[in-house]
Structure formats: structure tokens, C-alpha cells
N, C-alpha and C positions, 0 to 999 in steps of 0.2 A: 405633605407630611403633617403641618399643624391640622390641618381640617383630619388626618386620621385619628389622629390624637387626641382631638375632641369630642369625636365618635364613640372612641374608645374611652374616652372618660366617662361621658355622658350614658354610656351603657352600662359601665359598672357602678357608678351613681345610681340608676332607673334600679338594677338591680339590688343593689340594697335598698333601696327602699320597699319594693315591691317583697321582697323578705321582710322586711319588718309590718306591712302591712297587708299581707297574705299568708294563710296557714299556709305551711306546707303540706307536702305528703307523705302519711305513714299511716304503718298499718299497728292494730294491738291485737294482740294477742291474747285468751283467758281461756283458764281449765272449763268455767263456766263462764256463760254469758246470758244475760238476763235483756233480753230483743222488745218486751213489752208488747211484741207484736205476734209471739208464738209460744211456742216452747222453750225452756232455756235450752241452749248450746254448748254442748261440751265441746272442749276442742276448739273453741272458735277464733275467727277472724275479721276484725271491721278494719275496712278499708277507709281510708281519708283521704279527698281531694278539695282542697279549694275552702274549707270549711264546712262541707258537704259529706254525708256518709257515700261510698262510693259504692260498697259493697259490705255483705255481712254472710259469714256459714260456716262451713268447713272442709275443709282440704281446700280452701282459696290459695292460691300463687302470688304470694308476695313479691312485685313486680321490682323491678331494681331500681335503687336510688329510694326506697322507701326506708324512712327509718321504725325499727321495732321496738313497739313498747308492750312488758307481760305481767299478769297480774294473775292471784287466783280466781279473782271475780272480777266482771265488766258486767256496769251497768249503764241504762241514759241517764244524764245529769237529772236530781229528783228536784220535783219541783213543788215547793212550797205555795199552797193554796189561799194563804189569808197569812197576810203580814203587817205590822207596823215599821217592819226595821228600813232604816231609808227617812223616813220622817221622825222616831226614836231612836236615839243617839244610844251610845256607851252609857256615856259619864251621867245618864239618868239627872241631868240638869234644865232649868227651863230652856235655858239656849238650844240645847236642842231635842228636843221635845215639841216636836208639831203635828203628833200625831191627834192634836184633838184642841180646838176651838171652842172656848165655852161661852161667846159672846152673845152666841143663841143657838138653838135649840135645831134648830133646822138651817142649816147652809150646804144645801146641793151643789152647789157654783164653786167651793173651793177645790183646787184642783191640784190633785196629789204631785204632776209635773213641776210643779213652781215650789215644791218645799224637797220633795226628794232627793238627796244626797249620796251622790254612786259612787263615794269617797269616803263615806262612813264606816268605821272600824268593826261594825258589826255586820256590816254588808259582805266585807271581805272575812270575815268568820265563816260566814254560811258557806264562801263558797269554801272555802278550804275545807270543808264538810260533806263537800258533795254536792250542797244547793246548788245546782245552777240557774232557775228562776225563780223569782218570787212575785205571789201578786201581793201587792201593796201599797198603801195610802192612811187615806184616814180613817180613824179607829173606834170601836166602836163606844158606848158612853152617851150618844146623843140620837136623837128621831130621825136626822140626817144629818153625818159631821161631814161631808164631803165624799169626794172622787175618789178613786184607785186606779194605778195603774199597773203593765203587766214589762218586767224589765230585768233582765240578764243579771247574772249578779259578777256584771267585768265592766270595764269603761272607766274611763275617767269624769265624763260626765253624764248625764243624766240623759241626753241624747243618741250618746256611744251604745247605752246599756236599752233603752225602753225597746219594748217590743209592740205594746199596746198603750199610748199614753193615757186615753179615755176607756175606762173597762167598767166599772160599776161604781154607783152610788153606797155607800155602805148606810148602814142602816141601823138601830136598835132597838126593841121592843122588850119594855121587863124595866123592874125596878132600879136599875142604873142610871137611865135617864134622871129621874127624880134628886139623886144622888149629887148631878152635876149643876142642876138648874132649878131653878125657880119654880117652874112651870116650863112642862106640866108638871103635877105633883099625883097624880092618878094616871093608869094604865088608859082608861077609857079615853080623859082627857087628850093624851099622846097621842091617840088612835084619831082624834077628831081632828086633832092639828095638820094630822098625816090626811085626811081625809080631805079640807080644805084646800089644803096646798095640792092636792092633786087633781081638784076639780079648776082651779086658780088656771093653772098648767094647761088645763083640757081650752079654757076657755081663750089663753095666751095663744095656743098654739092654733086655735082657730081661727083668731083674728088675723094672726101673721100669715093667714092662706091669701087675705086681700087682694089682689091683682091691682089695687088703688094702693100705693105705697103711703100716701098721703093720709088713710086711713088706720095703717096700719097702728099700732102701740109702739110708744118707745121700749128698743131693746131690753128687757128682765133677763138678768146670767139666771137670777135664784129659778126664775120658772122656765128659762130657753133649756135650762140643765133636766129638771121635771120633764118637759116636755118629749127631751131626747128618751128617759125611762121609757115613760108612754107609751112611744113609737118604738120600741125594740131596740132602739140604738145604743143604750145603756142597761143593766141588770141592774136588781135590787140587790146589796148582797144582806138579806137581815140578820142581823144577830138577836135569836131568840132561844132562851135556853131550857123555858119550861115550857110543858107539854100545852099550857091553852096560850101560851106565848105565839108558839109557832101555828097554830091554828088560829090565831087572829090574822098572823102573818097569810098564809091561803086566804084565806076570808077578803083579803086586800087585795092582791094577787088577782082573781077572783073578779070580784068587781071592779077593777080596775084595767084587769088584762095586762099587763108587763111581765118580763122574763123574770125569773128571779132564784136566785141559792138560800139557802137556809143557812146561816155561818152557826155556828157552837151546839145546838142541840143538845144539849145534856140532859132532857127525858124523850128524845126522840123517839126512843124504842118504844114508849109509851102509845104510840100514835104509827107504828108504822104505815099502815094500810091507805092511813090517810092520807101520808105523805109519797108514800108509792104512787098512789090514784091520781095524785097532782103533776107529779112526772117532775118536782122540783129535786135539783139534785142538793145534797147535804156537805159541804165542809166542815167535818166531824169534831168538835172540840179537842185540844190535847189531852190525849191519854192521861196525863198524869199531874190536871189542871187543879186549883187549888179547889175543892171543893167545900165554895163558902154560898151565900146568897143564891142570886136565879139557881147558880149553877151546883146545888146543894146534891142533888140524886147525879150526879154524873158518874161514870161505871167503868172499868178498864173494859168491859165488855161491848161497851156501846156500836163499837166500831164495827164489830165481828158482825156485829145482831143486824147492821143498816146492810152492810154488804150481801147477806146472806139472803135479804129479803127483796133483793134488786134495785136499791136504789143509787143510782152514780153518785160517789163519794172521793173525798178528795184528805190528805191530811192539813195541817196548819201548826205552824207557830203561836199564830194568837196575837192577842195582845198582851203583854206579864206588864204588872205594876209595882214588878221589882225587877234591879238590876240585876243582868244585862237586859232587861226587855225583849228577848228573843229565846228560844226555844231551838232545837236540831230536830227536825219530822223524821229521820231516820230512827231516832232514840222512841218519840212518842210511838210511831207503827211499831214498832219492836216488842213495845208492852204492846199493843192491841193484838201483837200475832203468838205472844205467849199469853193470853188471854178470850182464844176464840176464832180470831179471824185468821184465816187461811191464809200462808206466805205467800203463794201467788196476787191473791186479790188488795193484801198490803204492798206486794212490787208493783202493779199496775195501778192501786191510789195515789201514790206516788210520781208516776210518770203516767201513761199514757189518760190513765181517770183523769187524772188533774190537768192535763191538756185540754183533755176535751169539755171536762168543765169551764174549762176557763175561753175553751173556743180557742185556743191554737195549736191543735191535733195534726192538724196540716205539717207546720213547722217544727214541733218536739213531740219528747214525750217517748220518744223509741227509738230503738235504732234499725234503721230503712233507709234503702238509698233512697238521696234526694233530701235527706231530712238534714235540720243542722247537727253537728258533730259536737253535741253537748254529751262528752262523755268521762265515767268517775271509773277508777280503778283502785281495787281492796286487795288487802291479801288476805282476806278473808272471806266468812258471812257479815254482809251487811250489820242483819241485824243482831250480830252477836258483839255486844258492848267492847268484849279485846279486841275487834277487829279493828283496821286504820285504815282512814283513808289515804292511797298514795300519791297518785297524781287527778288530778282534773281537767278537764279538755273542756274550753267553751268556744263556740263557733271553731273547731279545728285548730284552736291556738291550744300552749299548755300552761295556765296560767298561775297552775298550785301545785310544787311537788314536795309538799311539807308533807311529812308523817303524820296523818293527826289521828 
């Protein structure tokens, strides 16, 4: 009898836990559903197992024991393409404020996992907005201020939430540099700096091919991190906002060969054809960015004009150098699609564009079975400013059912 009873205990024990650390399953329900993968879906149904989309259509059989959740609109969780929030706090204080390093000019090796914060008040903003990823780290301001990563916006810690810890080197080219540092104090200059440090990198990383270990160089982070660019294994992500900005950025690229994103662009349109030919994709500045310095000609139109002319684009937050240092990408696309760009092509910058820029198309970005069950429900349009967000779904949990 004792041994059944402990059976019996231990089973209902397993069971709540396995509840608290397992989605359940249920299905949602929307008048429209925005798939990122087709057509929207009137009428529709996503099914949820495991944390997993299970199914998605209409006229699906809502299987028993599933709970229902309905909204006017379902969309996948949007994913925010260029962020500081995570390493920029709320309270816009130096405590926490590490989105940027001014000790020099160039620090490829620091590494946005070691500062980012999945507890941070404005992490949990996004999501209640409908963020469910963000890429994010360090910011731009410097020639190289550091790494990015790519991370859920749930968890309690920093390994709960990452998705991709190591994602891009971020980057900046344009008169802000100058602004922070010393030197370089000219564009050219910056370029040369960038140009050494990348031959430095070529020459590390040859040595390290040795088969004689004893020969080899002692360990460099600053050029092991270079090196990974190099080789593919890291992206550039550069922030350039004027039109010969971003054509020095190619010109590197180029001679170089590494993968790389254009972040802000604010005369892009200026340059399309060029930037097409290079096959580099753009994370388009916010819509409604302050337009002072690099970013003087930036346009509510920008968006519409990149999209139109086939280059993968993605929206952003940014960096803001006022409080809250964060931005909603649903507000920013909203102006760019009452300003030119097609509502379709703003719902898939959003999600499935900005997965595949960011290279995890596989895992989000849409709703398809097999994918994770990052999903937002409105009772409305999106991107019509009265609308609210009402609930939030990451990885199949429901983590937000605030009004917002």
C-alpha cells in the first residue's frame, strides 16, 4: 500500500511539474490569420502541441481536451531586427547602459551574452507588444563595439531566452564614430583602422591553421572574433546612414568577402541598384527616427522604396538616446505602410523577412507546423494604433494577457 502511494504521489508530483514546464495544448482561433507563409486566413485555426505549431487552416477539428483561445487577428510573434534593449535598461542610467564601450574604438570580442539582461523592464515591454524576438547587443557609435545576439523575449535568464548567442559583429561607419572617440576623427581614417584589423584577423587566423601547436600565436578574442566574420561564421551588421557611407560599407564587404546587413540606411533609396547587385539585405531604420546628423535625409518612404525594389528587409527598434531607449517595430511598419509600402510586405518584414535575415527561418517567423508557437493575438489591425495587443504565446506558453 505504502509503495502505491508513493507511486501515486510521485506521479502527481511528475505531473505538475511537467505542467509547469510544458506548453500545453490548445488551439486559437482568428477571423484573420496572418501565416507569413501564404495568404492571410479567414476563419482560421492554429493548432498547438508541445510548444510546436501542430497545425494551421480552416475548418480544422479542434481535438478534445484543447483549450480555445479567439481573437480578431493572429499573427507570429514579430520579430524585432536590431536592438539594444537587453543591454539598455529603463532608468537610462550608467548602471545599466552597456550597450556601448567607449574604451576604444574597435572591440569585436565583447560579447553581448555576458551583459544581456532577460529580466530587464523593457525586455518585458516588447513583449507585451507582441515582440517575441529580438536581435540584440551592442550598439552602434563605434568601428566595432561588440557582438549580438539573437533571444526570445521570456526567461528568466539569459540562457532561458537566447536563441543565437553569437549572431553579428555590429558595426559603424559615419560621423558618430568621431563623436565618441578620439580617433578616428575622419571617415577615411575609420576605414583604415577597419581595414588593418581585418588583414591582422586574416593573418591570426592563418597562423592558428599550424599543425605545430607550438608555433601557433597566443590566443587574440579581439582577432579570434575578426576572424570568425571572415569565415562566415559571424555577419557584419554595419550601421551606415548616408548614401557613400553605405557604399564604402560594399567596397569592405567586397574586398574582404564576409557576410553582411546594412543596419539604418537613411539614404538607401539613393543607392538602390547598388545595394540590390550586392544581394546585402537592409535593416531599415525606424520610420519615425530623429532626423538629425548621418541620418539627416531619412524619409517615412524609405521602407516602401527598399522593399519594392527586392531587397530583404527587416524593421528595428534601433538604438534611441532617450528614454526608454526602445522603440515598438509594429508602430514604426505602421507609418512605413501608411507611407508606400504594401501591408503584406510590412507583415512579412516583420516575421518571416526578418527570420531569414537574421538566419532562423527554420525555427520562427510563421506560423507552419513544426515551427515554434510564437504567437500574438489583436482584436484588431495590427497596424491601426487603437488596436491592442491581447494575449502573447512564446514557445507555446501564454506569457502576456495584458491589454496593451
Amino acid at each position: 500500500m505504502r509503495t502505491m502511494i508513493k507511486t501515486l504521489f510521485s506521479a502527481f508530483v511528475f505531473s505538475l511539474i511537467s505542467t509547469s514546464l510544458f506548453a500545453q495544448t490548445f488551439a486559437i482561433k482568428g477571423e484573420t490569420v496572418y501565416t507569413s507563409a501564404g495568404e492571410p486566413i479567414k476563419n482560421g485555426v492554429v493548432l498547438i502541441k508541445d510548444g510546436k505549431i501542430e497545425q494551421v487552416g480552416t475548418n480544422i477539428s479542434i481535438p478534445s481536451g484543447y483549450s480555445v483561445h479567439e481573437a480578431k487577428v493572429v499573427t507570429p510573434g514579430f520579430i524585432d531586427a536590431h536592438s539594444v534593449v537587453g543591454l539598455a535598461g529603463i532608468f537610462n542610467q550608467k548602471h545599466d547602459q552597456d550597450q556601448l564601450e567607449t574604451s576604444s574604438p574597435i572591440q569585436p570580442e565583447l560579447r553581448a551574452i555576458d551583459a544581456y539582461n532577460a529580466q530587464e523592464a523593457l525586455v518585458k515591454f516588447l513583449q507585451e507588444m507582441g515582440i517575441t524576438t529580438v536581435h540584440s547587443g551592442h550598439g552602434p557609435g563605434a568601428l566595432m563595439s561588440g557582438q549580438t545576439l539573437i533571444a526570445k523575449t521570456t526567461g528568466e535568464t539569459v540562457e532561458e531566452a537566447v536563441i543565437k548567442p553569437e549572431a553579428m559583429i555590429a558595426m559603424t561607419i559615419g560621423s558618430a564614430v568621431a563623436s565618441n572617440f578620439k580617433s578616428p576623427g575622419t571617415r577615411s581614417k575609420g576605414i583604415a583602422m577597419l581595414r588593418e584589423t581585418f588583414v591582422s584577423a586574416q593573418q591570426y587566423a592563418e597562423k592558428m591553421k599550424n599543425k605545430d601547436e607550438s608555433k601557433r600565436p597566443a590566443r587574440d578574442l579581439k582577432k579570434e572574433a575578426v576572424a570568425k566574420l571572415l569565415s562566415g561564421e559571424l555577419t557584419a551588421l554595419v550601421t551606415a546612414q548616408t548614401g557613400r557611407d553605405i557604399m564604402t560599407a560594399l567596397r569592405l564587404k567586397e574586398e574582404f568577402g564576409f557576410p553582411m546587413v546594412i543596419d539604418g540606411g537613411a539614404e538607401v533609396y539613393t543607392i538602390l541598384d547598388e545595394v540590390k547587385k550586392s544581394g546585402v539585405p537592409v535593416i531599415i531604420h525606424p520610420s519615425m527616427m530623429r532626423t538629425y546628423g548621418d541620418g539627416q535625409h531619412a524619409t517615412f518612404e524609405t521602407a516602401g522604396k527598399v522593399a519594392d525594389a527586392g531587397i530583404l528587409m527587416a524593421f528595428q527598434s534601433g538604438f534611441e538616446g532617450y528614454v526608454p531607449k526602445t522603440r515598438v517595430i509594429t508602430f514604426e511598419a505602421a507609418i512605413a505602410v501608411s507611407n508606400g509600402l504594401a501591408y503584406d510586405k510590412a507583415m512579412k518584414a516583420l516575421t518571416i523577412d526578418a527570420a531569414k535575415l537574421l538566419g532562423i527561418d527554420k525555427q520562427i517567423g510563421s506560423l507552419e507546423k513544426g515551427k515554434d508557437a510564437d504567437v500574438v493575438l489583436y482584436d484588431g489591425d495590427p497596424f491601426e494604433y487603437t488596436s491592442h495587443v491581447l494575449k502573447v504565446f512564446i514557445n507555446g506558453k501564454l506569457v502576456s494577457d495584458k491589454k496593451k
